[in-house]
Kinemage of the C-alpha trace (Angstrom):
@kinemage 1
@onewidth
@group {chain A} dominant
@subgroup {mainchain}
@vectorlist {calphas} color= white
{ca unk a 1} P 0.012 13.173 18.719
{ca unk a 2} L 1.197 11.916 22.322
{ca unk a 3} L 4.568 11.566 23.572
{ca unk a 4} L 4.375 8.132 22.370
{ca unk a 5} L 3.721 9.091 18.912
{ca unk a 6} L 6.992 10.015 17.489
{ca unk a 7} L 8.890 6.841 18.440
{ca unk a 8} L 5.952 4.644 16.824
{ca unk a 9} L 6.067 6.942 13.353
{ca unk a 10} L 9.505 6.307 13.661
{ca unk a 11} L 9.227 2.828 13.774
{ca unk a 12} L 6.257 2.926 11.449
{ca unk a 13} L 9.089 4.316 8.901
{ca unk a 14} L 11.361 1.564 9.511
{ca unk a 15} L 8.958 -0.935 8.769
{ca unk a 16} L 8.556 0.504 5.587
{ca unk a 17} L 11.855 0.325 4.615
{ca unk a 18} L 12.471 -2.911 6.647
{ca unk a 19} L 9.507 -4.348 3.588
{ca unk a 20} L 10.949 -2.453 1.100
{ca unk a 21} L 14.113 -4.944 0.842
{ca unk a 22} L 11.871 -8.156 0.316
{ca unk a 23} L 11.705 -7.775 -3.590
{ca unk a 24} L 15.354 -7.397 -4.046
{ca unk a 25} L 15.988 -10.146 -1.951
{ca unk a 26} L 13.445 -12.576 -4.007
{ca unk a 27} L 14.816 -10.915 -7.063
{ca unk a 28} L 18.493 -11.960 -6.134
{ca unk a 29} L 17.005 -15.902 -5.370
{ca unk a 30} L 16.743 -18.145 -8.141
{ca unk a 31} L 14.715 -20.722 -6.019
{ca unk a 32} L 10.859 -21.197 -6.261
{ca unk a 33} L 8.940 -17.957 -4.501
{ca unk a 34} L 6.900 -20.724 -2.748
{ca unk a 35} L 10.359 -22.398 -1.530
{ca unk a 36} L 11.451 -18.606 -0.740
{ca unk a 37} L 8.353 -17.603 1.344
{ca unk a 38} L 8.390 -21.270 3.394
{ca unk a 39} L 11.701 -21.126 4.623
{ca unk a 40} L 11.456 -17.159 5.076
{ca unk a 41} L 8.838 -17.713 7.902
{ca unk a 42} L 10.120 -20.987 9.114
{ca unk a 43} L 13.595 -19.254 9.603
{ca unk a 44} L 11.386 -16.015 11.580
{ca unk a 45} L 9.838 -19.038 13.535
{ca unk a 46} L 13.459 -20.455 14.958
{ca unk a 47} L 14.904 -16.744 15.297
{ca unk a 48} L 11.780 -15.759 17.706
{ca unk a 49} L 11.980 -19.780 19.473
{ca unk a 50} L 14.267 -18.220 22.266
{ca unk a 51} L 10.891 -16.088 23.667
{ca unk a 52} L 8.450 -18.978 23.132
{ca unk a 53} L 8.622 -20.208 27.073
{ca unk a 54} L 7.554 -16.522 28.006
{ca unk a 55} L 4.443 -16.980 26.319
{ca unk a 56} L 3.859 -20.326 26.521
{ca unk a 57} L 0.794 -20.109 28.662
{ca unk a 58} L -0.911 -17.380 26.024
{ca unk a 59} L -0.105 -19.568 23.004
{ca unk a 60} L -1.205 -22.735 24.164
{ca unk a 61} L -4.312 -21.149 25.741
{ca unk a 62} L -6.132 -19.893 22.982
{ca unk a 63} L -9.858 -20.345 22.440
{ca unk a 64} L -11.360 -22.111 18.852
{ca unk a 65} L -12.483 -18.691 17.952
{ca unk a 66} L -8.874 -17.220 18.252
{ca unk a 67} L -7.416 -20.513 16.541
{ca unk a 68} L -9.998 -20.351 13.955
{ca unk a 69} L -9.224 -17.011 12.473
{ca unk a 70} L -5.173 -17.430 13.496
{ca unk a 71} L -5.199 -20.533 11.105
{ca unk a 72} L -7.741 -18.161 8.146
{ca unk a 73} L -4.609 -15.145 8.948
{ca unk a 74} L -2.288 -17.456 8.206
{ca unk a 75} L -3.418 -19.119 5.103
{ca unk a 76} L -3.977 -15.239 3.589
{ca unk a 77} L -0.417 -14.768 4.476
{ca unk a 78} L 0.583 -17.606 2.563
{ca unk a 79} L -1.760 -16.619 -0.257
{ca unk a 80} L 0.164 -12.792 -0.040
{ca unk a 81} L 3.340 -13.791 -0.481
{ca unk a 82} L 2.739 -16.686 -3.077
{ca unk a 83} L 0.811 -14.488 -5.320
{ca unk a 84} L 2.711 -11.490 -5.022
{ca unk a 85} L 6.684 -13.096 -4.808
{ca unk a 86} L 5.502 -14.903 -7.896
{ca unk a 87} L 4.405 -11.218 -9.283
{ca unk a 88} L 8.248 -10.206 -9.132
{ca unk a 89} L 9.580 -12.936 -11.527
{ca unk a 90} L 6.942 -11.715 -14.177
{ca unk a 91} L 6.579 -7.735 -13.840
{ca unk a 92} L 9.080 -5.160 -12.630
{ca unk a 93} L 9.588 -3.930 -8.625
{ca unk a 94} L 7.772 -1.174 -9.868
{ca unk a 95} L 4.921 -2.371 -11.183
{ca unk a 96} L 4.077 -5.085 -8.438
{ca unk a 97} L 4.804 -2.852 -5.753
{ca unk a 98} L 2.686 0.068 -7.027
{ca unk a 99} L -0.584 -2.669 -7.202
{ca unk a 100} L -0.555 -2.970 -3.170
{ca unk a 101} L -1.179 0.804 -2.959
{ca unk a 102} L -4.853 -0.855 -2.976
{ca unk a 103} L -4.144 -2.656 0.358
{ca unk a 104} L -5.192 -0.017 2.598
{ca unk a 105} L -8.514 0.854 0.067
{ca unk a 106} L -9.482 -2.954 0.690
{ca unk a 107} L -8.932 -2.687 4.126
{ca unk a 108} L -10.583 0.813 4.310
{ca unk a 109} L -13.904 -0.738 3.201
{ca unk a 110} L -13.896 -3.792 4.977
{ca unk a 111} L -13.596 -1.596 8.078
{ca unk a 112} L -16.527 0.092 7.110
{ca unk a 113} L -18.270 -2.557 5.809
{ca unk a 114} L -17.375 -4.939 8.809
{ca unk a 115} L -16.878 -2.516 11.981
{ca unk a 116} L -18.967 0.298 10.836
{ca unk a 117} L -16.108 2.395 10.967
{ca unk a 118} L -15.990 5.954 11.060
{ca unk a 119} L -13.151 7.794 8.575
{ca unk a 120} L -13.005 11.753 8.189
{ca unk a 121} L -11.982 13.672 5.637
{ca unk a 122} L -8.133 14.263 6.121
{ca unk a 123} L -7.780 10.490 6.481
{ca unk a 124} L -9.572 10.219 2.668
{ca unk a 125} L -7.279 13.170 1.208
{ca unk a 126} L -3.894 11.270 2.812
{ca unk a 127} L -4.510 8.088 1.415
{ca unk a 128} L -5.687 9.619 -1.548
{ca unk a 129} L -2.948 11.879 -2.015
{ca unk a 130} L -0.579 8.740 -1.176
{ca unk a 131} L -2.767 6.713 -3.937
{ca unk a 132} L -1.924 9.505 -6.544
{ca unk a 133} L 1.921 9.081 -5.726
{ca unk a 134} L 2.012 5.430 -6.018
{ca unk a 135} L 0.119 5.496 -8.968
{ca unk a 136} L 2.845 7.587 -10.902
{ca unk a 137} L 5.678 5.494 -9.397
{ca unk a 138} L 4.335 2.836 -11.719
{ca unk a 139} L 2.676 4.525 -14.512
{ca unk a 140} L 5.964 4.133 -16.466
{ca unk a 141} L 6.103 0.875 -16.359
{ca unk a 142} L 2.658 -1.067 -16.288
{ca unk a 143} L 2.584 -3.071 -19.487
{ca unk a 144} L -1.008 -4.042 -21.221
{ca unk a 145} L 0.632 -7.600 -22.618
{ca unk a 146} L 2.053 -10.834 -21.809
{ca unk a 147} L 4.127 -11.741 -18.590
{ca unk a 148} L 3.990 -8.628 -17.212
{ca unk a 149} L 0.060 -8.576 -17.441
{ca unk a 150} L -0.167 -11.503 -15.717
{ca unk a 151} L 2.469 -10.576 -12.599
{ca unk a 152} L 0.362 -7.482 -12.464
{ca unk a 153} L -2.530 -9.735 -12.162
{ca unk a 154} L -1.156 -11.768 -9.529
{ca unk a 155} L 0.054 -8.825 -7.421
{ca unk a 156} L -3.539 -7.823 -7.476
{ca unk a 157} L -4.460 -11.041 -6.123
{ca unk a 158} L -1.865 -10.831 -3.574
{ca unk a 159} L -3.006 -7.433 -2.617
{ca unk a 160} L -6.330 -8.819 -1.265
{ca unk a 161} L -5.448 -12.085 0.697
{ca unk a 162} L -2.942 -9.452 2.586
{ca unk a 163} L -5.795 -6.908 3.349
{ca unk a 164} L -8.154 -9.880 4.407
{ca unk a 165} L -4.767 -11.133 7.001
{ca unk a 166} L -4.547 -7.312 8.019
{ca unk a 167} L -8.397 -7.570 8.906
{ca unk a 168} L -8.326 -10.688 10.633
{ca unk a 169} L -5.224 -9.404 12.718
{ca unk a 170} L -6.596 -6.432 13.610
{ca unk a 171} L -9.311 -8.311 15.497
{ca unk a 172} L -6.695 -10.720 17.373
{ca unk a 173} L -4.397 -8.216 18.458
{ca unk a 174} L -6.716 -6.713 20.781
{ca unk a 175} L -6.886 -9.785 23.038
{ca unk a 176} L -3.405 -11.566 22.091
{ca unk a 177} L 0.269 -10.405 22.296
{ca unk a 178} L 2.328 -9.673 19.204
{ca unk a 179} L 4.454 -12.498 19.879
{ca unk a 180} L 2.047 -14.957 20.052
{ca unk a 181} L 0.078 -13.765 17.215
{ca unk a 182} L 3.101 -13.432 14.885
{ca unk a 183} L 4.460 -16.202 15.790
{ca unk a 184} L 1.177 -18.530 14.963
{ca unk a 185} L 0.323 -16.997 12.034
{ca unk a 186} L 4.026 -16.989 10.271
{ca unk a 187} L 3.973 -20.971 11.619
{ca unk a 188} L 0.976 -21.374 9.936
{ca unk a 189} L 1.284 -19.558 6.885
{ca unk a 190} L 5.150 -21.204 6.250
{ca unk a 191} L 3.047 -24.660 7.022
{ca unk a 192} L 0.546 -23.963 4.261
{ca unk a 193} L 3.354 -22.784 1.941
{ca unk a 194} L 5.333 -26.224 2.921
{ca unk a 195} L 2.126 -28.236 1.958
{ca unk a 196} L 2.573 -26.251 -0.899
{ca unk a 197} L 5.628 -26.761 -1.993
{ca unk a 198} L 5.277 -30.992 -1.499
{ca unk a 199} L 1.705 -31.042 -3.699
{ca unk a 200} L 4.246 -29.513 -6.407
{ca unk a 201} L 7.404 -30.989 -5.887
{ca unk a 202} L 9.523 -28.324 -4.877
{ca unk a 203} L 12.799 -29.520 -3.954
{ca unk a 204} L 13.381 -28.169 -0.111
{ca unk a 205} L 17.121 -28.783 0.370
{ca unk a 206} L 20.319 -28.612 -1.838
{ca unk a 207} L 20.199 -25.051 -2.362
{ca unk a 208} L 23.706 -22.687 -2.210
{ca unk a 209} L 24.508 -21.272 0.546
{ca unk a 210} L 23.733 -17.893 -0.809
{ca unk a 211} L 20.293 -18.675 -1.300
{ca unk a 212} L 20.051 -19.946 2.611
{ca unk a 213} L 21.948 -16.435 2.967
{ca unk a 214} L 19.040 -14.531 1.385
{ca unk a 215} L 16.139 -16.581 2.779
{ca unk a 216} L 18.168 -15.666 5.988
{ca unk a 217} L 18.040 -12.026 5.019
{ca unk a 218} L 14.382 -12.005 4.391
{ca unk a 219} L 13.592 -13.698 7.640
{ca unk a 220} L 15.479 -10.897 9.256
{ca unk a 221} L 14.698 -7.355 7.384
{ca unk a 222} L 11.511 -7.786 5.996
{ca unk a 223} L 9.361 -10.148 8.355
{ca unk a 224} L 10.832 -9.190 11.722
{ca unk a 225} L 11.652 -5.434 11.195
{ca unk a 226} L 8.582 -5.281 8.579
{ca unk a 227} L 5.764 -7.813 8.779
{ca unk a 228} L 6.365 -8.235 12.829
{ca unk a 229} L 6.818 -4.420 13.345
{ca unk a 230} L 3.387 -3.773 11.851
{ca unk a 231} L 1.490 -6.391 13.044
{ca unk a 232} L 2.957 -5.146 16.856
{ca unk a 233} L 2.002 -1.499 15.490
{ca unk a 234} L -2.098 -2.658 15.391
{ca unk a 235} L -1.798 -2.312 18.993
{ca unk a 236} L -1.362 1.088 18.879
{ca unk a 237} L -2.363 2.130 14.960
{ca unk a 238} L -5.617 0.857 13.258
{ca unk a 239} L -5.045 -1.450 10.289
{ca unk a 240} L -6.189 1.179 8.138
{ca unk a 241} L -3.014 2.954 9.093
{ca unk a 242} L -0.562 0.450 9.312
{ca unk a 243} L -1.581 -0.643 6.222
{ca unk a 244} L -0.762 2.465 4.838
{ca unk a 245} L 3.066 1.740 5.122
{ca unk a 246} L 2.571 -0.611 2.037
{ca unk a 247} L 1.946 3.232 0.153
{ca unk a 248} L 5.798 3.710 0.809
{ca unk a 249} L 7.175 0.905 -0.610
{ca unk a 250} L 7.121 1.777 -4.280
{ca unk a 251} L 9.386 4.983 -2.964
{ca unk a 252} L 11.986 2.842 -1.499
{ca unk a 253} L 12.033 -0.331 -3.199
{ca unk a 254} L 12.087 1.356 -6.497
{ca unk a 255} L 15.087 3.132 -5.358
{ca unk a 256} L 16.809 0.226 -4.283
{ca unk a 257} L 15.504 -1.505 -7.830
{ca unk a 258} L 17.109 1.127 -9.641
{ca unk a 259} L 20.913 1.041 -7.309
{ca unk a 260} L 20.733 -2.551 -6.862
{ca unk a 261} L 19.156 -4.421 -10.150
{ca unk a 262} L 19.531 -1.755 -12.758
{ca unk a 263} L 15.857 -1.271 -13.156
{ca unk a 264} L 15.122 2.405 -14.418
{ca unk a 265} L 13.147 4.742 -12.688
{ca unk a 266} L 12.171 8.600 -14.239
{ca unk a 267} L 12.232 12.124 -12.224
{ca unk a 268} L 8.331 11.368 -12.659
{ca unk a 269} L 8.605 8.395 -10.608
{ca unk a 270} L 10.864 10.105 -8.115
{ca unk a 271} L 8.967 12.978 -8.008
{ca unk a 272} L 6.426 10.461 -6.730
{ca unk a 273} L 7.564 9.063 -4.097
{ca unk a 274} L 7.982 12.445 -2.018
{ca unk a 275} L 3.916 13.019 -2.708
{ca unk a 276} L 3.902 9.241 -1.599
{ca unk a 277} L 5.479 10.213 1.592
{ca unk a 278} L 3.726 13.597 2.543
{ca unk a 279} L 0.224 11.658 1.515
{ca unk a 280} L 1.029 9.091 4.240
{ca unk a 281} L 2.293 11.783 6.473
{ca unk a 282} L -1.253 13.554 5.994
{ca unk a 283} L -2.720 10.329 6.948
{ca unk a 284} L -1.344 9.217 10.264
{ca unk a 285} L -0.671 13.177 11.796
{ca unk a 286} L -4.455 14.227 11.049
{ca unk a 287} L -6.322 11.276 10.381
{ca unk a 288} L -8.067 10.820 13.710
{ca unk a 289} L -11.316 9.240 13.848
{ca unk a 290} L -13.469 8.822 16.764
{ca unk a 291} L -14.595 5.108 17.766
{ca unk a 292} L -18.395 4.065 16.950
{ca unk a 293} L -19.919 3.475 20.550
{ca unk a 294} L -20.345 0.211 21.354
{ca unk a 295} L -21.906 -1.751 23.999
{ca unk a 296} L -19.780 -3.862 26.677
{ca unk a 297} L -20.903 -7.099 25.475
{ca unk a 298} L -19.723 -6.516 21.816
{ca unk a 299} L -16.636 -4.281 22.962
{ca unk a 300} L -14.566 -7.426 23.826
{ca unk a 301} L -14.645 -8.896 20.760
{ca unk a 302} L -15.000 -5.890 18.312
{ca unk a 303} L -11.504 -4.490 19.328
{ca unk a 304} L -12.913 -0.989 19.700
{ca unk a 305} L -13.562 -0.587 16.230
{ca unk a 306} L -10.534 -0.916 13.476
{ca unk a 307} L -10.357 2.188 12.629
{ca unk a 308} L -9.708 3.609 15.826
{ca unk a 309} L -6.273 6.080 16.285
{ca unk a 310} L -5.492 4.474 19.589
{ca unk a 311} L -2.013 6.332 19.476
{ca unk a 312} L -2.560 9.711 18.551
């Protein structure tokens, strides 16, 4: 690991606990998780309008390729945190936390499958090792019946519209800044979620002011020190990696589950979370891969491969 690589593990860490708050906060709402999400990433949108004339000339001159799959990143965004926000009103933190463990196997094989991508073995053991942990942090608690069934369902489903936007942001971030990047793709995915929300009739005003307190707080914690942190992070981490970060969730939001909504967790399930945390440690410190050669032409556009360790 370079000299840069402590400070972005470090901030790698914070994402993770940056993400970790966004189930308590939709847990503490009583407004509609499509409501939530919308004005979560509009309110991201006006807190990063301030740096928009910096990078006006980037966002305005993208090319139909890069507008194509910004809008496609977007809408999977959307999808993510319709599916799995709506998760959390039927299963416990736990449960629907512990299902996006997957996120980095999805992405995994779509890197293979799409950038013939090159893994090793210490990469495999990490995540797998990681898998194990996250696996226990919810074995507790996965129910074979009813609501919770169908929020584990859901969580699923939101698992792999967040591995396709992981994919599809990989690609962009080698030729477009984070800023522009995040900021198109949480515009587009609040958008969708606003479309949403008037095809149902979702009410979007006359809520509390605590509830424009905790949309607030989700705009802040978990999208800009979580979903903006990563998606700067592909710059210098392969998706694969980054993705990874999702493994540590189940450690820390189950711990705030269990201090902040009374939600029980076992010595199993803590127990857990420190294999979580040495399984992702495994992955990032020695999981380097070497890039798959590739010609100039198909260099531009490929990224340099996904899986790439550009920072270590």
């Amino acid at each position: 690991m370079n000299r840069a690589g402590k400070p972005i593990f470090l901030l790698f860490f914070l994402g993770i606990i940056a993400i970790s708050f966004s189930s308590i906060f939709v847990r503490w709402s009583s407004a509609d998780v499509a409501v939530i999400a919308m004005y979560r990433l509009y309110l991201t949108n006006l807190l990063m309008l301030p740096f928009v004339w910096k990078y006006r000339h980037e966002m305005l001159g993208l090319k139909f390729r890069q507008w194509l799959l910004l809008l496609a990143s977007g809408v999977m965004l959307a999808l993510h945190f319709l599916l799995w926000m709506g998760s959390l009103r039927l299963t416990s933190v736990a449960s629907s936390t512990v299902i996006l463990a997957l996120e980095p196997i999805l992405i995994l094989a779509g890197s293979v499958w799409l950038f013939q991508a090159k893994v090793n073995r210490m990469m495999l053991i990490g995540m797998g090792i990681a898998l194990l942990g996250s696996i226990a942090i919810g074995a507790g608690d996965f129910q074979v019946s009813g609501t919770a069934l169908k929020g584990d369902f859901l969580s699923l489903l939101g698992t792999i519209a967040v591995a396709i936007h992981m994919l599809l942001g990989q690609s962009l971030r080698s030729g477009l800044s984070a800023f522009s990047y995040n900021f198109w793709v949480f515009f587009v995915a609040a958008s969708s979620l606003a479309i949403y929300n008037l095809a149902n009739g979702h009410s979007f005003g006359g809520y509390a002011a605590n509830e424009w307190g905790i949309f607030l707080l989700l705009a802040i914690v978990p999208t800009l020190f979580g979903h903006y942190l990563f998606n700067w992070l592909l710059k210098y981490m392969n998706a694969t990696t980054v993705s990874m970060g999702v493994l540590g969730e189940p450690v820390f939001s189950s711990l705030l589950a269990w201090m902040l909504l009374g939600e029980s967790l076992s010595a199993l399930q803590m127990s857990a979370g420190v294999v979580i945390i040495f399984g992702v440690w495994i992955f990032i410190r020695y999981g380097k891969t070497e890039p798959k050669p590739a010609s100039p032409d198909a260099s531009a556009g490929q990224g340099s491969g996904i899986l790439t360790n550009q920072s270590t």
